[in-house]
SEMARSE-309021 format. One line per field, with one value per residue (C-alpha): residue in three letters; x, y, z. Coordinates in Angstrom, 2 decimals. Example, Ala and Ser with C-alpha at 12.3 -4.5 7.8 and 13.67 -1.06 7.14 Angstrom:
rest <- [ALA / SER]
X <- [12.30 / 13.67]
Y <- [-4.50 / -1.06]
Z <- [7.80 / 7.14]
***
This chain:
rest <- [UNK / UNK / UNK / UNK / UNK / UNK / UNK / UNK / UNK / UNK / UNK / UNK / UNK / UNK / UNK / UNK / UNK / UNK / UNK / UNK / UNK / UNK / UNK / UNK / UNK / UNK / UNK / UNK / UNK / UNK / UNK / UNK / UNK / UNK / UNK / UNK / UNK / UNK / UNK / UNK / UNK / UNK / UNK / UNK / UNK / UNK / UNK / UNK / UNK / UNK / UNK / UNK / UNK / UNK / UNK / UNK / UNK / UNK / UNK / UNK / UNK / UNK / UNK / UNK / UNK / UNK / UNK / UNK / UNK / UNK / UNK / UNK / UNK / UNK / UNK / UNK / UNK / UNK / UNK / UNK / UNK / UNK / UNK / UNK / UNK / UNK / UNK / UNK / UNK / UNK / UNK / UNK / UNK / UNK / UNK / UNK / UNK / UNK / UNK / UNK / UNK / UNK / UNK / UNK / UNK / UNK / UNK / UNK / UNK / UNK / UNK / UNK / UNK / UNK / UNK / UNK / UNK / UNK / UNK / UNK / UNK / UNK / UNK / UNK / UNK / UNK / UNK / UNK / UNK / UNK / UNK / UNK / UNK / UNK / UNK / UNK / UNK / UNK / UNK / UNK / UNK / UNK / UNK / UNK / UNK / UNK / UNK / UNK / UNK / UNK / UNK / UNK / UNK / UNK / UNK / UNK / UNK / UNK / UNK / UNK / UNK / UNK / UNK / UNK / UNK / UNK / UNK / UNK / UNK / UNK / UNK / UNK / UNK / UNK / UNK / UNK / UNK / UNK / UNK / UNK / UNK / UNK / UNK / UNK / UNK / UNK / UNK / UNK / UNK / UNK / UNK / UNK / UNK / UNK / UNK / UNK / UNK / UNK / UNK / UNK / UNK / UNK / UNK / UNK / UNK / UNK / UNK / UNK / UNK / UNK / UNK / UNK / UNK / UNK / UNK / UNK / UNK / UNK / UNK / UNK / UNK / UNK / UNK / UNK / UNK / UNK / UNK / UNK / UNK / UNK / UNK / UNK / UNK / UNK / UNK / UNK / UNK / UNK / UNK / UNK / UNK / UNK / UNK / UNK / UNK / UNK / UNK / UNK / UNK / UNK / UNK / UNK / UNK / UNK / UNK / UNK / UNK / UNK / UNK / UNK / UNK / UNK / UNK / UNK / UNK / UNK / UNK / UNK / UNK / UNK / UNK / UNK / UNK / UNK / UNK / UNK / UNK / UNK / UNK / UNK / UNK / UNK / UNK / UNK / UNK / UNK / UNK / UNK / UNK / UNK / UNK / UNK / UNK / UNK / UNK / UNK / UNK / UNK / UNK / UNK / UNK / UNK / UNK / UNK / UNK / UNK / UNK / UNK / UNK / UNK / UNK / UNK / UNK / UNK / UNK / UNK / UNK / UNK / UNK / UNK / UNK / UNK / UNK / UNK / UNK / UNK / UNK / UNK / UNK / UNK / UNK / UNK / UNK / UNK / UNK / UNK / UNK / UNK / UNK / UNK / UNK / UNK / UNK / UNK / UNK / UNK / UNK / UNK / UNK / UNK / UNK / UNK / UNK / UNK / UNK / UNK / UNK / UNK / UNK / UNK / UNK / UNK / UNK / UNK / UNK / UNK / UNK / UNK / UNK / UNK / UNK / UNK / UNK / UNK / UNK / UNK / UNK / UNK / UNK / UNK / UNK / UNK / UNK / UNK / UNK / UNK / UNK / UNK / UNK / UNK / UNK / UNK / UNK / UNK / UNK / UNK / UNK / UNK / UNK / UNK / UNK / UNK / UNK / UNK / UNK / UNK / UNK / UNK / UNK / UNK / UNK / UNK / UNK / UNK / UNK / UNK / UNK / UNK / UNK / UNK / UNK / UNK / UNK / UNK / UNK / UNK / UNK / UNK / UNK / UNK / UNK / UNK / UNK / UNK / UNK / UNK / UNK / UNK / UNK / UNK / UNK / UNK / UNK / UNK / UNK / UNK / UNK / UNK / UNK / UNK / UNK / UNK / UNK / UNK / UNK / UNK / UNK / UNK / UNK / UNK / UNK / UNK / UNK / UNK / UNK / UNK / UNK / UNK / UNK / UNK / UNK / UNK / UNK / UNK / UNK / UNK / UNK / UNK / UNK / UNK / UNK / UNK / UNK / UNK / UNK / UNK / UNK / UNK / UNK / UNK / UNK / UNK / UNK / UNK / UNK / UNK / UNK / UNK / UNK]
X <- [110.53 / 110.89 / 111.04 / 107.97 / 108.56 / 108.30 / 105.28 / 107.07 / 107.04 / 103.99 / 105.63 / 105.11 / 103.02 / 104.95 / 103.08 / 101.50 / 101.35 / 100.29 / 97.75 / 96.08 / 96.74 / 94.45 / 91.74 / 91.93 / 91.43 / 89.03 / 87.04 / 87.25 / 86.58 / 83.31 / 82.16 / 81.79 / 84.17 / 87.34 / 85.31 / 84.31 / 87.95 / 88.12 / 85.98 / 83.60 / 82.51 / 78.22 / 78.83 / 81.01 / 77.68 / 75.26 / 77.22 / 77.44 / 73.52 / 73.22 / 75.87 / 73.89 / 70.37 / 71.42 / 73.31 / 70.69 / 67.99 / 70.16 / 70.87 / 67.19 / 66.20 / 69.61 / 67.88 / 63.88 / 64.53 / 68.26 / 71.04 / 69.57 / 66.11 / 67.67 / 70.19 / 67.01 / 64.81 / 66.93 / 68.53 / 64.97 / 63.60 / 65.01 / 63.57 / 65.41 / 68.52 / 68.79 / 67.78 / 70.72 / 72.69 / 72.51 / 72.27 / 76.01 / 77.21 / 76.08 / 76.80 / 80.44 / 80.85 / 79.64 / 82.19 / 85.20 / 84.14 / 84.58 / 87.92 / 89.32 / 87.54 / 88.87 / 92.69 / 92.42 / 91.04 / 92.93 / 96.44 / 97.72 / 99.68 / 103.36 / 103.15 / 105.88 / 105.66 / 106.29 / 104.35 / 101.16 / 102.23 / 102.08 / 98.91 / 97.35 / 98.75 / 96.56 / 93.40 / 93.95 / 94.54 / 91.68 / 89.36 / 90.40 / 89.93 / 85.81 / 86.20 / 87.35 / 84.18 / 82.08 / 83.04 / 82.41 / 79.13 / 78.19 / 79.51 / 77.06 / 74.32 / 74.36 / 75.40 / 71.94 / 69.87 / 70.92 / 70.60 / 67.19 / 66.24 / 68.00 / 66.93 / 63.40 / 60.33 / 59.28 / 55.32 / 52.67 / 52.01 / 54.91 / 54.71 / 53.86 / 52.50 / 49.77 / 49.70 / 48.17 / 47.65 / 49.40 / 51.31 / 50.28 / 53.98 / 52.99 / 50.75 / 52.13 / 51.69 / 52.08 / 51.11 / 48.33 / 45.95 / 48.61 / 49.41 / 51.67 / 54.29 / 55.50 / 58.53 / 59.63 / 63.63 / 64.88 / 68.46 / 68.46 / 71.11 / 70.91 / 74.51 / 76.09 / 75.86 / 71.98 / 68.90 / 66.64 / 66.62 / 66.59 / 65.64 / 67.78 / 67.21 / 63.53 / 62.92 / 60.02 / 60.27 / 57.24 / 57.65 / 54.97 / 54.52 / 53.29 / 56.04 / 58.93 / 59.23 / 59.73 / 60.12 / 61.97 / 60.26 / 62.43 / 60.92 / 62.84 / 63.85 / 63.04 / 58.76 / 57.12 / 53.45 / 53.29 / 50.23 / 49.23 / 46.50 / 43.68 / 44.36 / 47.82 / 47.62 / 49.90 / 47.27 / 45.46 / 48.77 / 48.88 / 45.15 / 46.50 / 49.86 / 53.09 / 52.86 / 54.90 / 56.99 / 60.82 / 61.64 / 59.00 / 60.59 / 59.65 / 62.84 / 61.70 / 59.03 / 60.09 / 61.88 / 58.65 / 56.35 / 58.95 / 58.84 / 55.06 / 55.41 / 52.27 / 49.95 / 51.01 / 50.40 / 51.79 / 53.50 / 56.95 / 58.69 / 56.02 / 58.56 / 59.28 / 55.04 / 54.26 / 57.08 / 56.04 / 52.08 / 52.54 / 54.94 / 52.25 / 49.83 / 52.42 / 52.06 / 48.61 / 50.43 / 49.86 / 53.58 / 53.06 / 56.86 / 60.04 / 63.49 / 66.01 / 69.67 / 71.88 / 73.96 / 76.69 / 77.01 / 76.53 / 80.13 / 80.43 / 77.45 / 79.10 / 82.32 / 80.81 / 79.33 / 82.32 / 81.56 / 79.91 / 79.82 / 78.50 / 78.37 / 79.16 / 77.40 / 78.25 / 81.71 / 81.19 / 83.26 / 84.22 / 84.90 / 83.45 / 81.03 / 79.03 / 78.54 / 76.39 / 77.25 / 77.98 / 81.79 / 82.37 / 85.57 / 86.99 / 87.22 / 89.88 / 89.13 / 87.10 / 84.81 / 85.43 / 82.71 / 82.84 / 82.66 / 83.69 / 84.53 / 83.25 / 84.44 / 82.22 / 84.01 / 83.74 / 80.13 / 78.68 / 80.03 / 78.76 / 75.62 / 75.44 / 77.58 / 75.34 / 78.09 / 78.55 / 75.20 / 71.92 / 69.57 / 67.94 / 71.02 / 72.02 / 68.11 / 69.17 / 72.82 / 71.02 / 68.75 / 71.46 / 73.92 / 70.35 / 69.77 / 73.24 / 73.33 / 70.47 / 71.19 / 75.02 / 74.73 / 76.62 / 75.84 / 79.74 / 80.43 / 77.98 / 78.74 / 82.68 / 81.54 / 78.99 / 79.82 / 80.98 / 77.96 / 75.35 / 77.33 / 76.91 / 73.11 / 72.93 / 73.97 / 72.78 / 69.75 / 65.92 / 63.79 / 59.67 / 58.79 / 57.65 / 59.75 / 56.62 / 56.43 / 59.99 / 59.31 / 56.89 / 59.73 / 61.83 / 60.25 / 59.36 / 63.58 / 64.27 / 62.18 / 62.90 / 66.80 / 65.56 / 62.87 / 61.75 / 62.83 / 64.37 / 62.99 / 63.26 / 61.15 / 63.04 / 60.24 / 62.96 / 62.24 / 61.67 / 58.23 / 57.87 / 58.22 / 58.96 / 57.90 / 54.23 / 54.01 / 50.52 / 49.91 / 47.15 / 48.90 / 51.86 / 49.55 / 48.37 / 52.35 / 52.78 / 50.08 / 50.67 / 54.33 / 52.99 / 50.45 / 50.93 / 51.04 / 52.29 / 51.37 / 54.01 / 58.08 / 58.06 / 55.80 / 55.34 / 53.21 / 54.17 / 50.95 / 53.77 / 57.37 / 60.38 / 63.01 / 65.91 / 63.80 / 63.37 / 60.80 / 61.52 / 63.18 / 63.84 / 67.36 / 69.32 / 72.53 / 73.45 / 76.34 / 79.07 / 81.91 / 83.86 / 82.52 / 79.29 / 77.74 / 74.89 / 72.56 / 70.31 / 66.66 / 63.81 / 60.60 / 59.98 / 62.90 / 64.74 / 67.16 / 70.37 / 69.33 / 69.81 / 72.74]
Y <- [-148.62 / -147.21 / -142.95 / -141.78 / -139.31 / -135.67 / -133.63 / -130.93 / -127.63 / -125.77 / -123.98 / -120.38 / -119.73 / -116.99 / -113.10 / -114.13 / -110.66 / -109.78 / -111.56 / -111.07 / -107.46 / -107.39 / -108.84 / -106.83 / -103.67 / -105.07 / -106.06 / -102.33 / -100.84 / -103.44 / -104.62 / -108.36 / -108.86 / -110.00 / -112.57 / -114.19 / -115.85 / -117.06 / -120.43 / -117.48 / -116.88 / -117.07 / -114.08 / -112.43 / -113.13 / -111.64 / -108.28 / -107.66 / -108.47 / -105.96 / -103.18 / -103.70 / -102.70 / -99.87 / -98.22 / -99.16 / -97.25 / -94.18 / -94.06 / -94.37 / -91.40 / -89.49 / -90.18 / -89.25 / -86.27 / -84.96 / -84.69 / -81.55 / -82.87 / -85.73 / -83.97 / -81.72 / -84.16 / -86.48 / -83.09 / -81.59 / -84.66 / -85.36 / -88.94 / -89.43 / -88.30 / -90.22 / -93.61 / -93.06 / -92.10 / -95.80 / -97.26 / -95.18 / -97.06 / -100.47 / -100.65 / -99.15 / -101.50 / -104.55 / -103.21 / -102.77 / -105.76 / -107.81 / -105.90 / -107.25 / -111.01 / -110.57 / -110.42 / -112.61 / -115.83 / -114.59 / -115.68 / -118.61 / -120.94 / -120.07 / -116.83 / -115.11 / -112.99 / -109.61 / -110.64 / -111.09 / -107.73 / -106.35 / -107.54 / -106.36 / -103.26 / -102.92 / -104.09 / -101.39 / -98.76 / -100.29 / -99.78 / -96.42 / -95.59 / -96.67 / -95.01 / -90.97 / -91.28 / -92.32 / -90.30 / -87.34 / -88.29 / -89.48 / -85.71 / -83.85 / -85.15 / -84.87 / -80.73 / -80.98 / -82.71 / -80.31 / -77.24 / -78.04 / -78.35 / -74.91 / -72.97 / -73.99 / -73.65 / -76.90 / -76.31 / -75.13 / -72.64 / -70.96 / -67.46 / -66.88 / -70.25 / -70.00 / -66.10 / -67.77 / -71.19 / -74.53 / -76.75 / -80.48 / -82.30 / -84.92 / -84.83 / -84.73 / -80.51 / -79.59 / -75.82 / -76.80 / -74.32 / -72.00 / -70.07 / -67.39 / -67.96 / -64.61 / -64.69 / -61.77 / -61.41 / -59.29 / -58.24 / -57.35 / -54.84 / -55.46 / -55.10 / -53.64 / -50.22 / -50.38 / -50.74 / -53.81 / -54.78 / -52.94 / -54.20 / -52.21 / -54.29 / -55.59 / -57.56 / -60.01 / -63.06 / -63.50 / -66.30 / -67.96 / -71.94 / -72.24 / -70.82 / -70.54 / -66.96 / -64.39 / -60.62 / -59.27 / -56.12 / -54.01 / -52.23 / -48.83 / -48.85 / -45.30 / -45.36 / -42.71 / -43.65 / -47.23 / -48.96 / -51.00 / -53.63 / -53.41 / -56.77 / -56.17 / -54.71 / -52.02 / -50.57 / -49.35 / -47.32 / -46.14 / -46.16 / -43.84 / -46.12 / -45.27 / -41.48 / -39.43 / -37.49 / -38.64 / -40.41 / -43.22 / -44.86 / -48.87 / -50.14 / -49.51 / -51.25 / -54.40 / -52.57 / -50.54 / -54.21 / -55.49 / -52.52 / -53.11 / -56.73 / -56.60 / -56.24 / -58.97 / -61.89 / -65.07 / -64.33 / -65.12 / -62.56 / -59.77 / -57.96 / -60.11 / -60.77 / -57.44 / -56.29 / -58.68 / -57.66 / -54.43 / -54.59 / -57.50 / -54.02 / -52.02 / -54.06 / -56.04 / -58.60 / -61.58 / -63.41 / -66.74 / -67.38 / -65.09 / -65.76 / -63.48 / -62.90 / -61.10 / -58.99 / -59.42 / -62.97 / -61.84 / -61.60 / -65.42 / -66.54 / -65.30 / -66.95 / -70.23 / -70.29 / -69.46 / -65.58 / -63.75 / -62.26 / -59.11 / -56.44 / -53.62 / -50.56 / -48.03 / -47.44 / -47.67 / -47.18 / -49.37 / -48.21 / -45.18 / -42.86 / -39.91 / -37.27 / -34.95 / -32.29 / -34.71 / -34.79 / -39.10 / -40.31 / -43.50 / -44.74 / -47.38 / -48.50 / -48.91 / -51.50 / -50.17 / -51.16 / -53.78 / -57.38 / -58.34 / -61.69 / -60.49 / -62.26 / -61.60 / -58.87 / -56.53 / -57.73 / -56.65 / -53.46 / -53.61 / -54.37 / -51.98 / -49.10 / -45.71 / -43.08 / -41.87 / -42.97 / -43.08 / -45.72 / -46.18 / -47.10 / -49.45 / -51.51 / -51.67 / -53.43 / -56.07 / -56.60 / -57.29 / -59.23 / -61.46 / -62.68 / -63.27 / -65.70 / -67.59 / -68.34 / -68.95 / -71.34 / -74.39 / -78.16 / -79.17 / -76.32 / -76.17 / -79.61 / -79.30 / -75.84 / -76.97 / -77.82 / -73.97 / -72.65 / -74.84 / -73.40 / -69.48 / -70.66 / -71.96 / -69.05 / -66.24 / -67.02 / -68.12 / -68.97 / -69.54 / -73.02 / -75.26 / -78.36 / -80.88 / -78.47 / -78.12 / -81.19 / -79.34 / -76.41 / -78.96 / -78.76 / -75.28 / -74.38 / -76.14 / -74.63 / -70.96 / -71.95 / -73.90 / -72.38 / -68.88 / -65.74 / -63.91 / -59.47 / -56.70 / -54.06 / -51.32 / -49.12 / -46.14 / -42.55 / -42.19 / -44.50 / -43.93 / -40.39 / -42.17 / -39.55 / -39.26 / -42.55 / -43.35 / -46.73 / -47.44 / -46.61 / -48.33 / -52.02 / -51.37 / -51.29 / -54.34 / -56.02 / -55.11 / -56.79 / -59.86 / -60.56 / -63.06 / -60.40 / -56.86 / -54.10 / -51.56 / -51.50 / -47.93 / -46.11 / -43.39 / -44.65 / -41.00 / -38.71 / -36.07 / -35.81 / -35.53 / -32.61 / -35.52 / -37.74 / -37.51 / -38.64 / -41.88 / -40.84 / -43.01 / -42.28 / -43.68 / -42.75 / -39.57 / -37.65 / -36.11 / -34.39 / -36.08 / -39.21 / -40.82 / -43.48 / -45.91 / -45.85 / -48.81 / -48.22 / -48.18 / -50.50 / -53.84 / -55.34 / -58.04 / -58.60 / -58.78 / -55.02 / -53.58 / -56.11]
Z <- [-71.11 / -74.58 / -74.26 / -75.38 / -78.22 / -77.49 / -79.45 / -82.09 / -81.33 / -83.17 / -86.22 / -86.62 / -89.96 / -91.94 / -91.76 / -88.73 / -87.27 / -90.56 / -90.87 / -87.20 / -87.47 / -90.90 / -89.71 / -86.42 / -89.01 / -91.08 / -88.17 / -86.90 / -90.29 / -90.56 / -87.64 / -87.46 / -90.82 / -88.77 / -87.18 / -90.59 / -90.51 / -87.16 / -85.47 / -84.13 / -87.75 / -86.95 / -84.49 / -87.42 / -89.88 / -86.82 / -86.21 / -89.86 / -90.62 / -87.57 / -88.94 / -92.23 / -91.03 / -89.12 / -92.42 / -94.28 / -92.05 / -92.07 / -95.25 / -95.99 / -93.44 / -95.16 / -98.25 / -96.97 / -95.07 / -95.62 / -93.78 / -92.08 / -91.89 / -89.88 / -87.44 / -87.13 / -86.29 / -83.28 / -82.24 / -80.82 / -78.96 / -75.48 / -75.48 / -78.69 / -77.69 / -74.51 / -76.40 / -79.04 / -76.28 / -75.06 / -78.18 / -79.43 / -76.00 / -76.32 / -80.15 / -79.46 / -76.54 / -78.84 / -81.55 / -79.37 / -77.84 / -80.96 / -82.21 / -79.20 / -79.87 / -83.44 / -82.05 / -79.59 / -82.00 / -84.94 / -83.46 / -84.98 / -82.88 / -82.66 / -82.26 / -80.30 / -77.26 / -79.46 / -82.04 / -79.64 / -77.57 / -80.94 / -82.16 / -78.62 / -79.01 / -82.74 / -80.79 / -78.17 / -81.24 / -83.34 / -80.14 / -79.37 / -83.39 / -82.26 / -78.55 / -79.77 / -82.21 / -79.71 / -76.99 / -79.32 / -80.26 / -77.12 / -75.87 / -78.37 / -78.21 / -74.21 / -74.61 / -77.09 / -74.96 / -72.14 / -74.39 / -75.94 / -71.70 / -70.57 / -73.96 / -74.83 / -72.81 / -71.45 / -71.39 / -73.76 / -71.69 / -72.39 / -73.19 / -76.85 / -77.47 / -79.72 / -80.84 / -84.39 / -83.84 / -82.25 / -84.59 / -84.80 / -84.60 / -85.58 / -88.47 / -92.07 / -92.51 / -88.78 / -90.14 / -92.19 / -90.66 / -89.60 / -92.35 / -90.78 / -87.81 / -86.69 / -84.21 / -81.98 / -81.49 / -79.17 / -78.42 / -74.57 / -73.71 / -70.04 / -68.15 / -64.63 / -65.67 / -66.70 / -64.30 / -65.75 / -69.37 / -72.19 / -75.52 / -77.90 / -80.82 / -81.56 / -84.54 / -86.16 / -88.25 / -90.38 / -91.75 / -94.69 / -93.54 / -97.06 / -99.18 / -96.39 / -97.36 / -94.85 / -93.95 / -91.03 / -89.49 / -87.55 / -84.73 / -83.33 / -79.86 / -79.88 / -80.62 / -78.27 / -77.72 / -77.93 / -77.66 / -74.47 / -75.06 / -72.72 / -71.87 / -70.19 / -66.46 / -67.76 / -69.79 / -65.84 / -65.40 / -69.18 / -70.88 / -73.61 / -74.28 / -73.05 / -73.52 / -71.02 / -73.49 / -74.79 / -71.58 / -72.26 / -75.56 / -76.32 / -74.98 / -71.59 / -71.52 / -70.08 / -67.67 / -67.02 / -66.88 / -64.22 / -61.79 / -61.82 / -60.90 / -58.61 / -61.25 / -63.17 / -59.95 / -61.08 / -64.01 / -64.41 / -66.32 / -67.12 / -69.24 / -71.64 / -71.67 / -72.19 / -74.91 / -76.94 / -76.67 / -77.25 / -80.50 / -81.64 / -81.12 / -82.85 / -86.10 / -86.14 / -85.88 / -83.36 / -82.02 / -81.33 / -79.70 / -78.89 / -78.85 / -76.26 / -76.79 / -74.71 / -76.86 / -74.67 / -75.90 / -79.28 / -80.53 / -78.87 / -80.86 / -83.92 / -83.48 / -82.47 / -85.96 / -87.86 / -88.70 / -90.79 / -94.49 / -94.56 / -97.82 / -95.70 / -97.39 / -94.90 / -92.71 / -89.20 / -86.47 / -83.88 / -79.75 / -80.85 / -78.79 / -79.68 / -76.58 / -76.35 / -78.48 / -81.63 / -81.07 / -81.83 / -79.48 / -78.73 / -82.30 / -82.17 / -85.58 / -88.89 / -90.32 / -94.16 / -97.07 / -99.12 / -98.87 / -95.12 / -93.34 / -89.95 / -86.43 / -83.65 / -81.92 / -84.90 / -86.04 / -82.86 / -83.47 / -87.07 / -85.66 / -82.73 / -83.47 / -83.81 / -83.04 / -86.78 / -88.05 / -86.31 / -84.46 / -87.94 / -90.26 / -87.09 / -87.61 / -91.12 / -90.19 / -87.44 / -89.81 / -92.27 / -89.67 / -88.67 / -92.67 / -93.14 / -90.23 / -91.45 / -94.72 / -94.18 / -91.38 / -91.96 / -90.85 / -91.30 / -89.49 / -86.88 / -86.48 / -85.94 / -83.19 / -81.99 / -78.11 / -78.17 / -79.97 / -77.76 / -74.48 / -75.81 / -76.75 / -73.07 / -71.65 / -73.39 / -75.67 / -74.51 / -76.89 / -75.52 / -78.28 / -75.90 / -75.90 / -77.35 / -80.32 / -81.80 / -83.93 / -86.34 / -86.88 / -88.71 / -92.02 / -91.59 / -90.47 / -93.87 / -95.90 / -94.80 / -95.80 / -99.00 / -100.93 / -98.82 / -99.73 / -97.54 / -97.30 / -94.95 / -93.91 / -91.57 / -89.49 / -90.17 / -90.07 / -93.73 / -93.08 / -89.32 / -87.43 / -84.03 / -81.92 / -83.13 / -84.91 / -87.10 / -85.88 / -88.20 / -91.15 / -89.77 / -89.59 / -93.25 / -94.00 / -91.92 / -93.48 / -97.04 / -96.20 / -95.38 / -97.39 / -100.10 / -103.34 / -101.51 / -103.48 / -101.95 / -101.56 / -99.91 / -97.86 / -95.34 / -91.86 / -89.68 / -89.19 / -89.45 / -90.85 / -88.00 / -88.21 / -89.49 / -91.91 / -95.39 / -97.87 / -99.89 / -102.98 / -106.22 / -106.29 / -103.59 / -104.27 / -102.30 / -102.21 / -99.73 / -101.11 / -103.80 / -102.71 / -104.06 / -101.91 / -102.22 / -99.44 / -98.89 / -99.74 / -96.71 / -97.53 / -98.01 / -100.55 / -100.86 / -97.84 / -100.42 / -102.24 / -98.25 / -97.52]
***
């Protein structure tokens, strides 16, 4: 029998690695595009029809509402989150799925054994280059979804919801008949050494849902007298407000409201209820929602967002303590004035130090430290920190927006850091004598400040003038020694004249 002749070897096509190793990246780089070379072509066509549509609806939403506006927008819905969730996964699954396709029908014939360990070893780069992404993503939107659970309140009955109003989320204007959101933010000094909670810093956000501009009231910690509402149990033990001499100051009010749990039956944290009805008595003012920090998480907060710049105006010292008699020890070091990069360690002790100053300067700073971080927050950054910012927010911040509303403070968030103005008005001893305070004259202030044309930058609300204050002057440059020094004014101004 004649031999049959033998088939010839396939020949190896020159830059074969070459070639299956481009179209391995291009297929990574644009999903579907390696395909468009190989017999599986039609799927190629499909994935990048489907790539397509979904950059062209982001862009469009990028385009509509902002890069902001859209983070904003997926990052406060729970049901949103969990359906990108799966949708990252299955589109990275479908993408590493055809990086590996892309390889595998890309080999021409011939190729050696390296030269296909090689290309495999791309594929396994390529879909790792998709993984890392994912993972990440996939990583951040969980902490969100988990923080928006653990940090907001999940019903409307939350307390604070609806001081002024409820905002429709989803209508066009969710604030169209609110015209005022005012937002109580309290700094709780609770810690081992201390019996309950203290609120040692006490500040509102009134905030214009027309015009996005808004005022930051600080309260003192050190009011005598404070008002009760005759609609909080507290006001059977205290008819006359909180009136039992220097020992009964604001700060201990929560404190004061949890002792007398009884007469608050079924309410879950009658402390942080009745603080924030009796500084909405303080100012006229009605708080629809309050957000809780624990200042010992403070200095984390800051550092999760990068610092802070701060014009320091005044130098404050830092481990200091004042004792009794005046005498200031501990001072390990010096914030100095001037333009300051702050870390959180030292701007908690910007924010809190007293020990060479006085509880009044020390509203001013907070007030100061709480602008700054509004209007210098980041999305890069916050982006980059954010698993460590969202775990500090976890732990150590409550905020009372019921979950269903936090769609309708999107706009509202942007335009407070777009268009709003940003001014302070510090309750200090030149306007307020905290131990006999004039509460009327103190809600004509408040009032005044948040109307839409205020007719006043400075006044006086104390029926009587304390021992250490001093009427507002026009000059407020003051002088000690050698050494001239501007001291920030007291009233309503803007937030970058006290700053």
């Amino acid at each position: 029998m004649p031999a049959t002749p033998s088939r010839p070897a396939p020949t190896r096509p020159a830059g074969a690695l070459r070639h299956t190793a481009g179209l391995t990246i291009l297929g990574t780089l644009i999903p579907g595009a390696g395909l468009l070379r190989t017999r599986a072509r039609n799927l190629g066509r499909l994935l990048l029809l489907i790539a397509g549509l979904v950059l062209a609806a982001l862009v469009y939403k990028v385009l509509r509402d902002g890069v902001v506006g859209s983070a904003l927008q997926v990052g406060v819905s729970r049901q949103t989150m969990l359906v990108l969730i799966c949708a990252v996964l299955l589109g990275a699954l479908v993408w590493m799925g055809s990086i590996v396709l892309t390889s595998i029908l890309a080999r021409p014939r011939g190729m050696t054994r390296d030269e296909r360990l090689a290309s495999s070893i791309v594929a396994f780069l390529c879909c790792l280059a998709v993984a890392a992404p994912t993972a990440y993503a996939v990583r951040t939107l969980g902490v969100q979804r988990s923080l928006v659970a653990e940090v907001f309140g999940s019903e409307d009955g939350s307390p604070g919801a609806g001081g002024t109003g409820t905002p429709d989320p989803g209508a066009d204007n969710p604030w169209a008949d609110i015209p005022r959101v005012n937002v109580l933010l309290l700094g709780s000094d609770a810690g081992t050494d201390r019996v309950g909670v203290r609120t040692d810093s006490m500040m509102v956000a009134s905030i214009n849902t027309r015009t996005g501009d808004t005022v930051l009231i600080g309260v003192p910690r050190n009011l005598e007298n404070a008002p009760i509402p005759k609609s909080n149990p507290l006001s059977t033990l205290y008819p006359d407000g909180y009136n039992c001499g220097d020992e009964c100051l604001l700060n201990g009010i929560w404190t004061l409201a949890g002792d007398h749990a009884d007469l608050f039956p079924g309410e879950t944290n009658p402390g942080l209820r009745t603080i924030r009805e009796v500084i909405g008595e303080i100012l006229g003012l009605k708080i629809d929602n309050t957000a809780v920090i624990d200042l010992a998480g403070f200095a984390d907060l800051v550092n999760a967002m990068g610092g802070v710049d701060i014009n320091v105006k005044e130098r404050v010292c830092i481990g200091c303590k004042a004792l009794s008699d005046g005498t200031v020890v501990g001072t390990t070091d010096w914030i100095e004035t001037g333009p300051q990069h702050l870390d959180g360690y030292h701007a908690l002790w910007y924010a809190r130090s007293r020990a060479t100053t006085d509880d009044f300067s020390r509203m001013r700073r907070q007030r100061c430290v709480m602008g700054a971080l509004i209007k210098q927050v980041s999305p890069s950054t916050m982006l980059l920190r954010y698993p460590a910012l969202a775990e500090v927010l976890k732990t150590h911040v409550s905020v009372d927006i019921p979950q269903s509303q936090l769609q309708a403070w999107v706009p509202l968030i942007e335009l407070v850091q777009g268009k709003g103005t940003l001014r302070s008005l510090p309750l200090t001893n030149k306007l307020v004598d905290v131990g006999n305070p004039d509460y009327p004259a103190i809600r004509e202030l408040i009032a005044d400040a948040t109307s839409d044309n205020p007719v006043t930058s400075s006044t006086t609300a104390s029926s009587t003038t304390s021992p250490g204050s001093a009427e507002p002057t026009g000059d407020p440059t003051t002088s000690t020694g050698t050494e001239t020094t501007t001291e920030p004014a007291d009233g309503l101004s803007d937030i970058s004249t006290t700053c």
